[in-house]
N, C-alpha and C positions, 0 to 999 in steps of 0.2 A: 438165179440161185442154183448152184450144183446139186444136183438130187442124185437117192437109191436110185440106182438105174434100174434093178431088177424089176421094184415093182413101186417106188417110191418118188413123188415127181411134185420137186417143188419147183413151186409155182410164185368312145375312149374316150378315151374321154370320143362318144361320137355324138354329142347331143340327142340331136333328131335325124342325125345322116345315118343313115345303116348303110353298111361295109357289105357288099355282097359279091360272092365269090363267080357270078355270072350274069346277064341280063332278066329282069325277070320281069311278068305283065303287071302293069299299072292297076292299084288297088280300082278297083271299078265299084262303081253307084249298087247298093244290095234291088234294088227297083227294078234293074236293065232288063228288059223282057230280053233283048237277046242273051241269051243265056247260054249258048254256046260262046259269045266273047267273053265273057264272065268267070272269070278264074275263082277257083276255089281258095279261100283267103286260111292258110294256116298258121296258128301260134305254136309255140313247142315251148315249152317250160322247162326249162334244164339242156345242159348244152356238155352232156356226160355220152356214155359208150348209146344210150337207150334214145336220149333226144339227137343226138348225132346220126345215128342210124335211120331214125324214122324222118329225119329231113332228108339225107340220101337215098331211101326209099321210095320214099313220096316223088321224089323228082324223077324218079327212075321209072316207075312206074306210073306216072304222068306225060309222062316222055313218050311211053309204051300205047298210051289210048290215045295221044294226038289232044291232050282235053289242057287249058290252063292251069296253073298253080301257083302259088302267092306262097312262101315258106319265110316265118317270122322266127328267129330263135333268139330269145331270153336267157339270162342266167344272170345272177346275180353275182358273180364270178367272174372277175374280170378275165378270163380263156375259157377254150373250150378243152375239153375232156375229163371233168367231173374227180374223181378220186385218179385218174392216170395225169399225171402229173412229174414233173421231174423238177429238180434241184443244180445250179451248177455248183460241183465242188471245187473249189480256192474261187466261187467268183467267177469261175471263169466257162464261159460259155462253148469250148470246147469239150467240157468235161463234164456232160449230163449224167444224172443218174435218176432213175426211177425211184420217188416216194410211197410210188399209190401200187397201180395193178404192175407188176412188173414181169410176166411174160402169159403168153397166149403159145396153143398148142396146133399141130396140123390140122385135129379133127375140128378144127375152129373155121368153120368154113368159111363165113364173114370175115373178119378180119384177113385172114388168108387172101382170099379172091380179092381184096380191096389194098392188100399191102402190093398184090401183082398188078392191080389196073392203075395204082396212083405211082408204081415206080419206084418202092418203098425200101430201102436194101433192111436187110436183117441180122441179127446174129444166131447165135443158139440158145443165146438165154439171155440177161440183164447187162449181161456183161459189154466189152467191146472189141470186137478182132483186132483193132492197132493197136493193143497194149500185150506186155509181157502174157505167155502163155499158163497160163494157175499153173499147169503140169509141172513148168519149173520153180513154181514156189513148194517148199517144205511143206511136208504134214500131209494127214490121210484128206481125204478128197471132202469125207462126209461121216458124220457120227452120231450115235442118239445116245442123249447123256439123259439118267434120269434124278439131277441131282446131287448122284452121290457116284458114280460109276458110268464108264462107257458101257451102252449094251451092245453095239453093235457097230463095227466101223469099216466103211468102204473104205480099200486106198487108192483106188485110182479109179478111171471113168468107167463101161461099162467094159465085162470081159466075163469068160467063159468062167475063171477061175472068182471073179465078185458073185459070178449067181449061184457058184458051187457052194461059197461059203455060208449063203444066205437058207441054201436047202441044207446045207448040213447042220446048221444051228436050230432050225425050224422044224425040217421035216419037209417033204414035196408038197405035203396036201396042202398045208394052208396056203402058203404061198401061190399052186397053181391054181386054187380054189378063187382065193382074193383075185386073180388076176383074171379068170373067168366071168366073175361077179362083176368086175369093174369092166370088160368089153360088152359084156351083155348091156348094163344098166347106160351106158355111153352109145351103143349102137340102139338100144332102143328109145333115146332122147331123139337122136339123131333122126328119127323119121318124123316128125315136129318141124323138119326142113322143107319136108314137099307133099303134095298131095297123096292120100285124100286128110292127112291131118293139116295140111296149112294151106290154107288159113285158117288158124282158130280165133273161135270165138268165143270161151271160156279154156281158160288154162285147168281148171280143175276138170274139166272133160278131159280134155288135150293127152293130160298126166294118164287120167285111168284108161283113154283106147290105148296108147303105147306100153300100158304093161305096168306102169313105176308109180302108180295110186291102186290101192292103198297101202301095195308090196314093199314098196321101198321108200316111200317116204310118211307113213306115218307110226314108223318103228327104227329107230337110233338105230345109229349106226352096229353100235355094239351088238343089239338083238339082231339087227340083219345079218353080220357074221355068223352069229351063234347059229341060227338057223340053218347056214348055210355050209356050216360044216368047218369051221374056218377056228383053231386055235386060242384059246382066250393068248395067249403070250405071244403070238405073233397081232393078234390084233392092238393088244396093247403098246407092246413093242414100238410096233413098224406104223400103222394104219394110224395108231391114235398121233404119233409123233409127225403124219404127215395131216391130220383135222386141225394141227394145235398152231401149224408154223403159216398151215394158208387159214384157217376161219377164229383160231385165237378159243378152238373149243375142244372138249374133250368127246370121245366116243359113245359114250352115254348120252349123250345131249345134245347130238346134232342127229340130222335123220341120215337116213341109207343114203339116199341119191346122192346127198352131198358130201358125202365117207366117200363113195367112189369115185365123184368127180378128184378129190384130191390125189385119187393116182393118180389121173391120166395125165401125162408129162409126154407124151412119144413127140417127140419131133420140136420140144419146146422152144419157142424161141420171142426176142423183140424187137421193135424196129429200131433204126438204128436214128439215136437223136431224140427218144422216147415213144412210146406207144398213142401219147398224145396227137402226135402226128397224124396217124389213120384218120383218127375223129376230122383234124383240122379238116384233112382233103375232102374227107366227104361232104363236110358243110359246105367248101369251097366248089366240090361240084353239084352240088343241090341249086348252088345259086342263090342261098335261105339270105338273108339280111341279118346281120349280127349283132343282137342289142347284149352285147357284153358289159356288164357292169350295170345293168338296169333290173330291177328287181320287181316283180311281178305283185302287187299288193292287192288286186281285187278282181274279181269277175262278175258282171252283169248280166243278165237275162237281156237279148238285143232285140232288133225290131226281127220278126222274123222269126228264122230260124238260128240265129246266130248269137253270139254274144260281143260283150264291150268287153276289153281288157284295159287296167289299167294298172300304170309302172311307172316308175321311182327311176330316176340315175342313183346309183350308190357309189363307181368306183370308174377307175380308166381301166382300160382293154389292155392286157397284154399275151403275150403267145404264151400256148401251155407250157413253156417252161416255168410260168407259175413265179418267173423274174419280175418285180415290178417295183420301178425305179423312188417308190412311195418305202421300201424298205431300204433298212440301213445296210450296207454294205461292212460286212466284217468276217471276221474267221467263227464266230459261233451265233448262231442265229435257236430261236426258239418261235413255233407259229402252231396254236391251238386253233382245232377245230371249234364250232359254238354247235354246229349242227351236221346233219350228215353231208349234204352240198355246200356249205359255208364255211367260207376261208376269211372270217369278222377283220381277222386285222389286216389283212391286203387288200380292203375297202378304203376307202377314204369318203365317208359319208361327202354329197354337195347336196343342192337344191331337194326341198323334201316334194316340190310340186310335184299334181301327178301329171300325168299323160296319160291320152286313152289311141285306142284303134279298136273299129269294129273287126270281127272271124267268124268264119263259118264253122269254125272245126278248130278244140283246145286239145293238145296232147299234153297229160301232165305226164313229164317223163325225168319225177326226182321222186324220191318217197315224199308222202301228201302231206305229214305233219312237216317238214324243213320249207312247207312251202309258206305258210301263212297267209291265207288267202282269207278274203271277206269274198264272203257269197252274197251275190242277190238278185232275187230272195235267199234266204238262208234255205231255203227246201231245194234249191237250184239242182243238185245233184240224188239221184235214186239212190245212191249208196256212199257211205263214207267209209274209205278204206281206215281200219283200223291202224295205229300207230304201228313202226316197224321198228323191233328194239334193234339198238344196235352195239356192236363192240366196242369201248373204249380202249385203244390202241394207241403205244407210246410207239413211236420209229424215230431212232436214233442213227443216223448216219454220223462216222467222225474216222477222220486218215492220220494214219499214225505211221513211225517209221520201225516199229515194235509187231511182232507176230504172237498170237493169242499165247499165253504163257500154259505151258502142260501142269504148272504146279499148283494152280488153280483150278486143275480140274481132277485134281491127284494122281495126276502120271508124275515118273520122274523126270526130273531135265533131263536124263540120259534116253528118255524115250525122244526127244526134237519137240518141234512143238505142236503145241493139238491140232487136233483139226482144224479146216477150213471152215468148215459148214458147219455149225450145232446146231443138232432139233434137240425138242427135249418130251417127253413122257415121263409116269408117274411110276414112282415105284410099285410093284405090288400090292405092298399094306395100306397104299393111300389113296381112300377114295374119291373120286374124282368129283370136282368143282363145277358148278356152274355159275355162268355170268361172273361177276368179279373174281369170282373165288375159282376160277378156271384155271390159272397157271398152277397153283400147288407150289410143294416145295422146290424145284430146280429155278423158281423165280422170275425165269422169263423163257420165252418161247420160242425164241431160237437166235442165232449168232452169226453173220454166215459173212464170208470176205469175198467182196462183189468183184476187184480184182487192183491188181498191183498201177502203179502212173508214178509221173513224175511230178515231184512238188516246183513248181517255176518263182516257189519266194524265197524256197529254199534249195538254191542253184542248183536244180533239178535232181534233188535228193529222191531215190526210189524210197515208195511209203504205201500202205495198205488200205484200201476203201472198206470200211466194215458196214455192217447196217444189223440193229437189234429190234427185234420185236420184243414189246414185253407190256403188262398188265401197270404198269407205274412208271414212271419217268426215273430212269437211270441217276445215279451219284457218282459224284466226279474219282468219290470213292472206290466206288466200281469200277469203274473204268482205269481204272488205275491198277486192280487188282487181278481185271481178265488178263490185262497187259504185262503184267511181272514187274510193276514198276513200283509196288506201295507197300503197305504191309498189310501183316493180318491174313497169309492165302494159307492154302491149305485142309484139309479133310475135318469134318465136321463144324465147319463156321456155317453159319447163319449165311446165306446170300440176303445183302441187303439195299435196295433199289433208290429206294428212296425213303427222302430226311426232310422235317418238316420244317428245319433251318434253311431257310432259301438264301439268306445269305453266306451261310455255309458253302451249301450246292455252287452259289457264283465264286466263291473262295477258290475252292476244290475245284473249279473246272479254270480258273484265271489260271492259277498254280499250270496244271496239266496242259496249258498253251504258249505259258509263258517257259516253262518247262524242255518244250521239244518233244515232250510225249506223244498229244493230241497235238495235230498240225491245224486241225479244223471241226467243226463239229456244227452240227444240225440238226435239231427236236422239232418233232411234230406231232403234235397230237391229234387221231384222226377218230372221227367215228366211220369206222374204215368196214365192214361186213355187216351184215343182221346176224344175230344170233337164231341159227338154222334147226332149231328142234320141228319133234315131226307133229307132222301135220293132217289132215286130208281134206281139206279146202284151200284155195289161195284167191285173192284178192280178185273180183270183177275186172275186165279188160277196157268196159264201157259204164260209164258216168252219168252220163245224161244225152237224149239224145236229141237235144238241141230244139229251143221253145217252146212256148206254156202248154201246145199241145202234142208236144213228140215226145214226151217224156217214159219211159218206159222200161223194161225189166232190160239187163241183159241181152245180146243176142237181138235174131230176127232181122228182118227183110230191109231193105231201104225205099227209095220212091219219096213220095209225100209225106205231111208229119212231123216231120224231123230225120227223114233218117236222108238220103244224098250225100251221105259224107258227115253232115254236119253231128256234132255232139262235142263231146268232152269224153277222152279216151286216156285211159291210166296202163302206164308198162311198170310198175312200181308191182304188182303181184311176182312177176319174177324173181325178186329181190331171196323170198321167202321159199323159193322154190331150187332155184340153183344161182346162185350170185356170180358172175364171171364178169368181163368186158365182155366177151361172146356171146354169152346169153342174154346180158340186155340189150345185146344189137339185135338179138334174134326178134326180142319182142318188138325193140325199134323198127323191124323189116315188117314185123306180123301185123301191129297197127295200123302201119304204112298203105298196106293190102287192103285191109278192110276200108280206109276211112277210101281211098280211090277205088275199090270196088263197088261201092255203094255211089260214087257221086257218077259213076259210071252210068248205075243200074237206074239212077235217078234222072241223068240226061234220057238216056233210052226211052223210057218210060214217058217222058215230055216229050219224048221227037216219035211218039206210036211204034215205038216196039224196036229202034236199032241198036243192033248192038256193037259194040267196039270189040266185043272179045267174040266173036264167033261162035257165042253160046257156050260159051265156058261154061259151066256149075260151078257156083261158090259151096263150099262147104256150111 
């Protein structure tokens, strides 16, 4: 997505074979006194930015102490990468586009350092270097409409003469202010990467030694500006227009930390062939086994220290492009989320029997309610993470051979055509929404033209890739209407989304294909972010620490007990805290640390005192 540069930056079927991306040691007897041959048996639950990370972790640092590891990863999702997912438009598998997380920044050190060791090339943003340059398509670069009026419009990428205009409309303060606030609250996350804050062991610690509990996140975004000196009209503006197009929320309603994160754009960019990728490679070099399409239905109390898992086939495996040959092939496709990890209709329910495997160590690494799990005992766990609401999110991808019409946004034709990018903000007199009622009147949340290609059904007619976010499922109505191609546009109508005539909607959108208007078109409905209000706690990191006698608070030593590694470890508190693909790989890395810190401290401890790490301190 083309962003304010100044300071605005958007953002199998395998039965019982598991598919595994290296050699790994054979599940061993839980009995074996030898215990240096005895690998550490890990499950991962979710096969997103968070369970993807903490299998490449875990291997990495397993690797590191010389000790075995056993990496089992689950998801109920026939691929891996969780909401990063891509689409091919016409069909055609040259021409992916991002549905879900669609780009990562420099200060993204994970994904970074993993896009350079797996070989990964990149772009600058969602977009694709072999296709025509945006520069030479018509229209300003980027604009924030609030409804009724452009407030403020980039025209071209970044320059001395965009950030002049931005201080001139605003003023220096707020703008240098915001951009202060947001290096500070971003570099003081940032030490969350290395000692003495990581490894942690409670995220709500974690937050308050680095400065951004209870400061920045359990006061909205909006009171953090205020505070801090920062304009209500530039915040509303600018700040709220870049909370609304990445978290789908307004600035009262989401917390500081994650207001700032939505600047930070420096360096943005994704991999190329979708961001899904990364995740792939790292599973691949974890070595993890891949039960794609297998859905995790229950956990046991095991002999031991350990537990039983047990799972369901639901669907066949396919690559994160999220392609899978169980769908119909056509020019307009429609695929509703049921839950925040589950994609219900690119399953193909089979066989309802279960399967089990015994582990030493469950990382639940999807939000805990999408999991549905049966505990037993039902006490199995010290804590149960509380549900994590999340956004209901329409994304309409569709190519057209039509560029956004200006008369629908009340420019004249004589002005060319609008914008590239629309974000949108609230006017002044209206005040701001939560949960459902988040977009307000400009109706959806932003507009943006991912970039120009060639149609190859339509002898290679140049046509424009759009993609909308918005709080309801678009009308073919509409679409027709951003486009210049229907009636009814114009200053003071009603923007209106959606009709509860669904055969309508199928009318209205046949019409627009059969037409030449829409070449293609593609809905998804995601429960795509938590809704980020503030906070000053965040979800336990640790579960249970594995059999009837190691059960325990949070935190603390390993050794005997339960502790060696073994437990049930949740990365789902992040979610609540900063949502990114980088930041659930963060905690995917941080899990990783402790569960092989402890089974380390545990070997030592059975072999009289050696250590692997030469007396490291764990935090």
């Amino acid at each position: 997505m083309r962003l304010l540069s100044a300071l605005l930056a958007i953002t199998a079927r395998e039965a019982l074979q598991v598919v595994a991306g290296g050699e790994q040691v054979p599940f061993t007897d839980r009995n074996n006194t030898e215990h240096v041959d005895t690998p550490l048996n890990v499950a991962i639950i979710g096969a997103g930015a968070a369970g993807s990370s903490s299998a490449y972790h875990l291997a990495q640092f397993a690797r590191e102490a010389d000790v075995p590891i056993n990496i089992t990863l689950f998801d109920r999702n026939p691929y891996i990468g969780g909401r990063s997912t891509t689409v091919n438009v016409y069909d055609d598998p040259a021409e992916p586009v991002e549905l879900g997380a669609s780009i990562f920044v420099e200060a993204n050190q994970i994904l970074l350092n993993a896009t350079r060791a797996f070989n990964l090339s990149t772009t600058d943003d969602d977009d694709d270097d072999d296709h025509d340059n945006q520069d030479s398509i018509p229209g300003a670069a980027l604009a924030i409409w609030d409804g009724k009026t452009f407030l403020y419009q980039q025209t071209t990428a970044k320059t001395w003469w965009e950030t002049a205009k931005l201080l001139w409309k605003y003023g220096p303060l707020s703008p240098l202010r915001t951009h202060s606030l947001q290096k500070f609250t971003i570099t003081a996350f940032l030490h969350l990467y290395s000692s003495p804050h990581f490894p942690f062991e409670s995220l709500t610690s974690a937050a308050a030694e680095v400065g951004l509990l209870p400061a920045a996140t359990n006061v909205s975004g909006e009171d953090y500006l205020r505070a801090h000196g920062v304009g209500e009209k530039f915040a509303r503006e600018v700040v709220q227009a870049a909370t609304r197009v990445n978290y789908a929320q307004n600035l009262r309603w989401i917390h500081g930390v994650e207001a700032m994160v939505c600047l930070a754009a420096e360096g943005a960019m994704a991999v190329k062939g979708g961001n899904w990728r990364v995740f792939d490679a790292m599973v691949g070099d974890a070595g993890a086994g891949r039960m794609l399409g297998w859905e995790v239905v229950g956990v046991e109390e095991g002999r031991g220290d350990g537990y039983t898992v047990r799972f369901r086939e639901v669907g066949a495996a396919v690559d994160g492009s999220g392609e899978d040959s169980s769908l119909p092939s056509s020019s307009s496709s429609e695929v509703d989320d049921d839950d925040e990890e589950s994609d219900s209709t690119q399953l193909q329910p089979q066989h309802q029997h279960h399967q089990s495997q015994d582990f030493d160590t469950i990382i639940l690494a999807a939000p805990y309610q999408s999991l549905n799990l049966t505990l037993s005992p039902s006490t199995l766990l010290t804590h149960t993470p509380s549900p994590i609401p999340y956004v209901t999110l329409h994304v309409t991808l569709f190519t057209t051979p039509h560029l956004l019409s200006p008369t629908f946004f009340n420019l004249s034709p004589a002005d060319g055509p609008a914008p590239k990018t629309i974000l949108t903000t609230l006017p002044p007199h209206e005040e701001p929404g939560q949960g459902d009622e988040s977009c307000g009147g400009p109706g959806f949340f932003s507009i943006s033209l991912i970039r120009s290609l060639r149609n190859p059904g339509k002898g290679g007619q140049k046509e424009y890739l759009y993609k909308i976010f918005s709080p309801e499922r678009v009308s073919g109505e509409f679409l027709s209407r951003i486009l210049g191609v229907g009636e009814g546009q114009g200053e003071g109508e009603e923007v209106r989304l959606d009709d509860d005539d669904d055969e309508r909607q199928e009318a209205e959108e046949e019409e627009g294909l059969n037409q030449g208007h829409i070449t293609w078109l593609y809905r998804k409905l995601w429960h795509s972010y938590p809704y980020e209000t503030p906070r000053d706690t965040f979800e336990p990191i640790r579960l249970s620490r594995g059999g009837s006698s190691g059960k325990g608070e949070e935190g603390g030593g390993g050794g005997s007990g339960g502790g060696s590694g073994s437990g049930i470890w949740y990365t789902g508190g992040m979610e609540s805290f900063i949502s990114t693909m980088e930041t659930n790989a963060l905690m995917g890395r941080n899990v990783a640390r402790l569960v092989v810190d402890e089974w380390v401290a545990g070997l030592s401890e059975r072999d009289g005192g050696l250590s692997f790490w030469g007396g490291r301190e764990r935090k």
